[in-house]
C-alpha positions as CSV (number, residue, x, y, z in Angstrom):
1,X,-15.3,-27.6,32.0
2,X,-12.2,-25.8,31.6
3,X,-11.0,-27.8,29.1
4,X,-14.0,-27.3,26.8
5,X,-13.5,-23.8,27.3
6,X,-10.3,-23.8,26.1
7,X,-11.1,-25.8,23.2
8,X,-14.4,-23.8,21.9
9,X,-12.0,-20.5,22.3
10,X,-9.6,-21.9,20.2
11,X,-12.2,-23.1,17.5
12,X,-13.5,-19.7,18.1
13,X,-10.3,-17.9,17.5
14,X,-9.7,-20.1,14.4
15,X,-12.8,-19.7,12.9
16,X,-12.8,-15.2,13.2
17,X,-9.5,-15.6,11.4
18,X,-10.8,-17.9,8.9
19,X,-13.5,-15.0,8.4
20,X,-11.0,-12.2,7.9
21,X,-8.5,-13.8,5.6
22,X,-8.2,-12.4,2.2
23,X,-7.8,-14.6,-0.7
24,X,-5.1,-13.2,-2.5
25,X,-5.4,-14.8,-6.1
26,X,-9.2,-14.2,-6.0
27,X,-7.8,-10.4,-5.8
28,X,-5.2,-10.7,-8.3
29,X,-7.9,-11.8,-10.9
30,X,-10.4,-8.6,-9.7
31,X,-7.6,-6.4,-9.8
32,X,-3.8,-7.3,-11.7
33,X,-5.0,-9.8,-14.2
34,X,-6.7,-7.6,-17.2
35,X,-3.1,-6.0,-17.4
36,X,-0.8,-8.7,-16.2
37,X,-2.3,-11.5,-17.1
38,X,-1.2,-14.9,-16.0
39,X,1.5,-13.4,-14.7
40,X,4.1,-14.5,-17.0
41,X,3.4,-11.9,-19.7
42,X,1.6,-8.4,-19.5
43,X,-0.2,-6.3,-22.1
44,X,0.7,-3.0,-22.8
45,X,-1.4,-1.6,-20.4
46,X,0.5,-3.4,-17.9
47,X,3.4,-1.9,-18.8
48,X,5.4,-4.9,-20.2
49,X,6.0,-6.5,-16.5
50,X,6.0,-9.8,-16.1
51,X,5.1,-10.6,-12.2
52,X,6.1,-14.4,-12.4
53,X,9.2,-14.8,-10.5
54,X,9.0,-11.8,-8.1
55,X,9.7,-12.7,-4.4
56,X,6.6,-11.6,-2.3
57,X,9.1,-9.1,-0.8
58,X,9.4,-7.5,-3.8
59,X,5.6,-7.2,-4.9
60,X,4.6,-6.1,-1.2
61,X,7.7,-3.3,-1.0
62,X,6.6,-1.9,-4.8
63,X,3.1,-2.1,-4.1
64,X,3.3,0.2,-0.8
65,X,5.9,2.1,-2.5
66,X,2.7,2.9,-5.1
67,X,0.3,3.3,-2.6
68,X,2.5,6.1,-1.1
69,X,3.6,7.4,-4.3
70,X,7.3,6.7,-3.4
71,X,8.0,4.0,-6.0
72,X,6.8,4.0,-10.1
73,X,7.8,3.1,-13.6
74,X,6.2,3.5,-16.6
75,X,2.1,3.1,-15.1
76,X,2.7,4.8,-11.9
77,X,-1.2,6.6,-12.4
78,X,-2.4,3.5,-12.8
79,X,-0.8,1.5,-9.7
80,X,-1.5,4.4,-7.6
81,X,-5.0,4.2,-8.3
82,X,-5.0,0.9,-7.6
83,X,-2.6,-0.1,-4.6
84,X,-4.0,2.8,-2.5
85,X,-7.6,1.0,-2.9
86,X,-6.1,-2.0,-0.9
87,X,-5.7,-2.3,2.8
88,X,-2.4,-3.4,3.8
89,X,-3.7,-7.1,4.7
90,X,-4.8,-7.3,0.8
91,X,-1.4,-5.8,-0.4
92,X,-0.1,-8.9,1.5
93,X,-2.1,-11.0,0.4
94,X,-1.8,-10.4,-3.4
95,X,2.4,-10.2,-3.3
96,X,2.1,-13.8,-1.4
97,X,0.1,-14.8,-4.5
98,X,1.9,-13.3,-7.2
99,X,4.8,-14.9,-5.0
100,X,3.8,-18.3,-4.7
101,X,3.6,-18.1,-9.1
């Protein structure tokens, strides 16, 4: 009895986490792709950058840095807007995407 206890919790526990997890290129293509594209070139409303090749570390540090208005370039306005709309669990998700590229 124990033992199938133990095993239904851990299904259990699997399965919430399964529920919460974000999809991070499904976000990429609501959010980042119309102005970074592919992520290997960028239109001039994304100003020029091309996110290909960026370490996760990178995308998750500049993205918080917009959401908090401590980091910007060229379409600060526009990242604001953006990276403050995503909860930090999505701001992870999307840099392990653009990451992964």
């Amino acid at each position: 009895m124990k033992r199938l206890l133990a095993i239904m919790t851990v299904v259990f526990c699997f399965g919430v986490t399964a529920a919460f997890a974000v999809d991070g290129g499904a976000l990429y293509k609501q959010r980042c792709a119309k102005c970074h594209k592919d992520g290997t070139e960028s239109s001039k409303a994304g100003g020029g950058v091309v996110l290909k090749g960026q370490s996760s570390g990178e995308i998750s540090m500049k993205m918080n840095g917009y959401a908090d208005g401590s980091y910007g370039g060229m379409k600060k306005k526009t990242m604001i807007r953006i990276a403050s709309q995503l909860e930090a669990q999505e701001i992870k998700a999307v840099a392990e995407y653009i990451g992964s590229m």
